[in-house]
C-alpha positions in Angstrom: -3.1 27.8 -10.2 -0.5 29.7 -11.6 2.8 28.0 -13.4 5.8 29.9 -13.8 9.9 29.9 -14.3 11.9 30.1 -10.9 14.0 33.0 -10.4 16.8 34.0 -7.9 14.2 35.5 -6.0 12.9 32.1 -5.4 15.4 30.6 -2.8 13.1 30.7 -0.1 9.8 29.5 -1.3 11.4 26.2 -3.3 13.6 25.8 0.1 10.0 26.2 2.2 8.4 23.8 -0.4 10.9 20.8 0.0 11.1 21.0 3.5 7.4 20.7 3.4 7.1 17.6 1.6 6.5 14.2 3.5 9.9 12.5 4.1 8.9 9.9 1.6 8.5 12.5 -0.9 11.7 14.1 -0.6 13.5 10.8 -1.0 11.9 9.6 -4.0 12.1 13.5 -5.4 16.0 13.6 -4.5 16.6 9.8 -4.3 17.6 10.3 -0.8 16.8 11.6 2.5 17.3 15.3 3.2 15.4 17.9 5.1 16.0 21.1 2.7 17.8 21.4 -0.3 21.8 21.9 -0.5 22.8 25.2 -0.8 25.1 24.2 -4.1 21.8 22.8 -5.7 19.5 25.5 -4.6 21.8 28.0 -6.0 22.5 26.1 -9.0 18.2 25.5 -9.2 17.5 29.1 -8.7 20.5 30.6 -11.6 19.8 28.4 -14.2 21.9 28.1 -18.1 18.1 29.1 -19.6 19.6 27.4 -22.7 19.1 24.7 -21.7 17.4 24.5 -18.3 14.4 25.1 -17.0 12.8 25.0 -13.8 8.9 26.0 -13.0 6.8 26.3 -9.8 3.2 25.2 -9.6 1.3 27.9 -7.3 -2.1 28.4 -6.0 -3.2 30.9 -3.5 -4.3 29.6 0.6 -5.7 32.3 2.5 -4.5 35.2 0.5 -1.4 34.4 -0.5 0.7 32.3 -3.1 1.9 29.0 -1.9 4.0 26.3 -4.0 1.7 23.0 -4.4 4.4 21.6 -6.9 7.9 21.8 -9.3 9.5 20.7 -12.1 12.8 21.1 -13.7 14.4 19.9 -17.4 17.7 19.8 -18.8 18.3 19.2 -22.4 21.2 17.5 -23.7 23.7 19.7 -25.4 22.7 17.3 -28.6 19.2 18.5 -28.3 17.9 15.5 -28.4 17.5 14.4 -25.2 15.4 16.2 -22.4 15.4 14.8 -18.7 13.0 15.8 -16.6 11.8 16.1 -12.8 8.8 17.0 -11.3 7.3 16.7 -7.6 3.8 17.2 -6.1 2.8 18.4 -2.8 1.3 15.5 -0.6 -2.4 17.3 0.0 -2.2 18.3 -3.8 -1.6 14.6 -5.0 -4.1 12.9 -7.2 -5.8 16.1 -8.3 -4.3 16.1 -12.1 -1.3 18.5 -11.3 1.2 16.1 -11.9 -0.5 15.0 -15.3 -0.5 19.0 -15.9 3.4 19.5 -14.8 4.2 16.8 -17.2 2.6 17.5 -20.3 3.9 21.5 -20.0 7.1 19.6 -19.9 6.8 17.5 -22.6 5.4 20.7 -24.6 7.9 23.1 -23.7 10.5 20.3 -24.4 9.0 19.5 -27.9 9.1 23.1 -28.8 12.8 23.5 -28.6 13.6 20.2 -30.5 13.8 17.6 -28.0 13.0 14.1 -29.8 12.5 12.0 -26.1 11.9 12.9 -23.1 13.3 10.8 -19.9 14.0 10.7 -16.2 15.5 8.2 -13.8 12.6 7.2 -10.9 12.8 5.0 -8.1 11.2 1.6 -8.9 9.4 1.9 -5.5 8.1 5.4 -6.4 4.5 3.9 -7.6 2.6 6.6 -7.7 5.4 8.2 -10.7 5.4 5.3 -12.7 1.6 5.4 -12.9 1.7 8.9 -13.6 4.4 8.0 -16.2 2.6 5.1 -17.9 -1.0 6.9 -17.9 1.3 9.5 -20.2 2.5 7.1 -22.3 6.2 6.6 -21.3 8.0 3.2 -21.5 10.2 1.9 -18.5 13.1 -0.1 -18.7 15.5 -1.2 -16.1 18.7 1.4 -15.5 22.1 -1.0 -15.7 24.0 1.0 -13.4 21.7 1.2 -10.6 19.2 -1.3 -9.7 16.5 0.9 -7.2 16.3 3.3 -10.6 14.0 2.5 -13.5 13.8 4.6 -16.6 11.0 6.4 -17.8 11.2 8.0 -21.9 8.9 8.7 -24.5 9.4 9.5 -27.8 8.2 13.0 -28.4 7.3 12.5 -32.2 4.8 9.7 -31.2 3.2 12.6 -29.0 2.8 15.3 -31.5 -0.8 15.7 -33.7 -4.1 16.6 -32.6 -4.7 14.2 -29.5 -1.7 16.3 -27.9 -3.1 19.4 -28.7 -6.6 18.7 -27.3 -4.6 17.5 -23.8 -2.3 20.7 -23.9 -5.5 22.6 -24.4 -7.2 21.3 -21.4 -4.2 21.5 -19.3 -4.4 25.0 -20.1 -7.4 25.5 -18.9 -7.0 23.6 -15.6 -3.7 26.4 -15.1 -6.0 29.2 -16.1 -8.4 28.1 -13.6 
């Protein structure tokens, strides 16, 4: 599996990706139902302000050639503080570690620029993330303004020391694999 930063050459294969996701996966991805991507978004996805964006594609290669298996996408805060996050797993790549992968390179990559918590918005019917979320040691609280959403943070600074490091160095190994 490869992991990588999108680029504007990239419209295609993140469009190709999301239309291959289950229906159910889209909506709780996109917290709504759509076949493909809009083309503001996917523009906006694909020419990112690198400041303080970031969006990465999880790749492996099927019968010779590289195919997306997953995504994920930050935004910090102009404060610097805050880092939200987003990530999505193909359906016949589910429940094979990659989203524990995609989320701990997040919370890395997000650590090492300064973020001091890390959050996202996430369907409360969307079980399968909030598992994924609590076996990674985020909180969840109710979101005032929308009652299907439930918020999911973590405090980076509880996350840094050894423990992290030994789970960043594994995950690099499962990428390098």
């Amino acid at each position: 599996m490869t992991l990588r930063s999108i680029d504007p050459d990239d419209a295609g294969v993140l469009q190709a990706y999301v239309r291959g996701l289950s229906p159910e996966s889209r909506y709780n991805r996109f917290f709504g139902a759509l076949n493909e991507l809009p083309p503001a978004e996917l523009d906006h996805i694909i020419h990112l302000d690198r400041k303080y964006e970031l969006a990465l594609l999880a790749e492996t290669n099927v019968d010779g050639g590289p195919i997306v298996i997953g995504e994920a996408r930050y935004v910090l805060a102009p404060d610097r503080f805050e880092c939200e996050f987003a990530l999505s797993v193909a359906d016949d790549w589910r429940g094979k570690g990659l989203g524990t992968l995609l989320m701990a390179d997040i919370e890395c990559r997000a650590s090492s620029i300064g973020a001091r918590h890390l959050g996202g918005d996430v369907l409360r019917s969307n079980e399968p993330m909030k598992a994924l979320a609590r076996k990674n040691g985020f909180l969840m609280a109710d979101v005032p303004r929308d009652a299907r959403l439930v918020r999911i943070t973590k405090d980076l600074a509880l996350s840094r020391g050894p423990r992290r490091r030994e789970a960043l160095s594994a995950s690099d190994r499962a990428i390098a694999a």
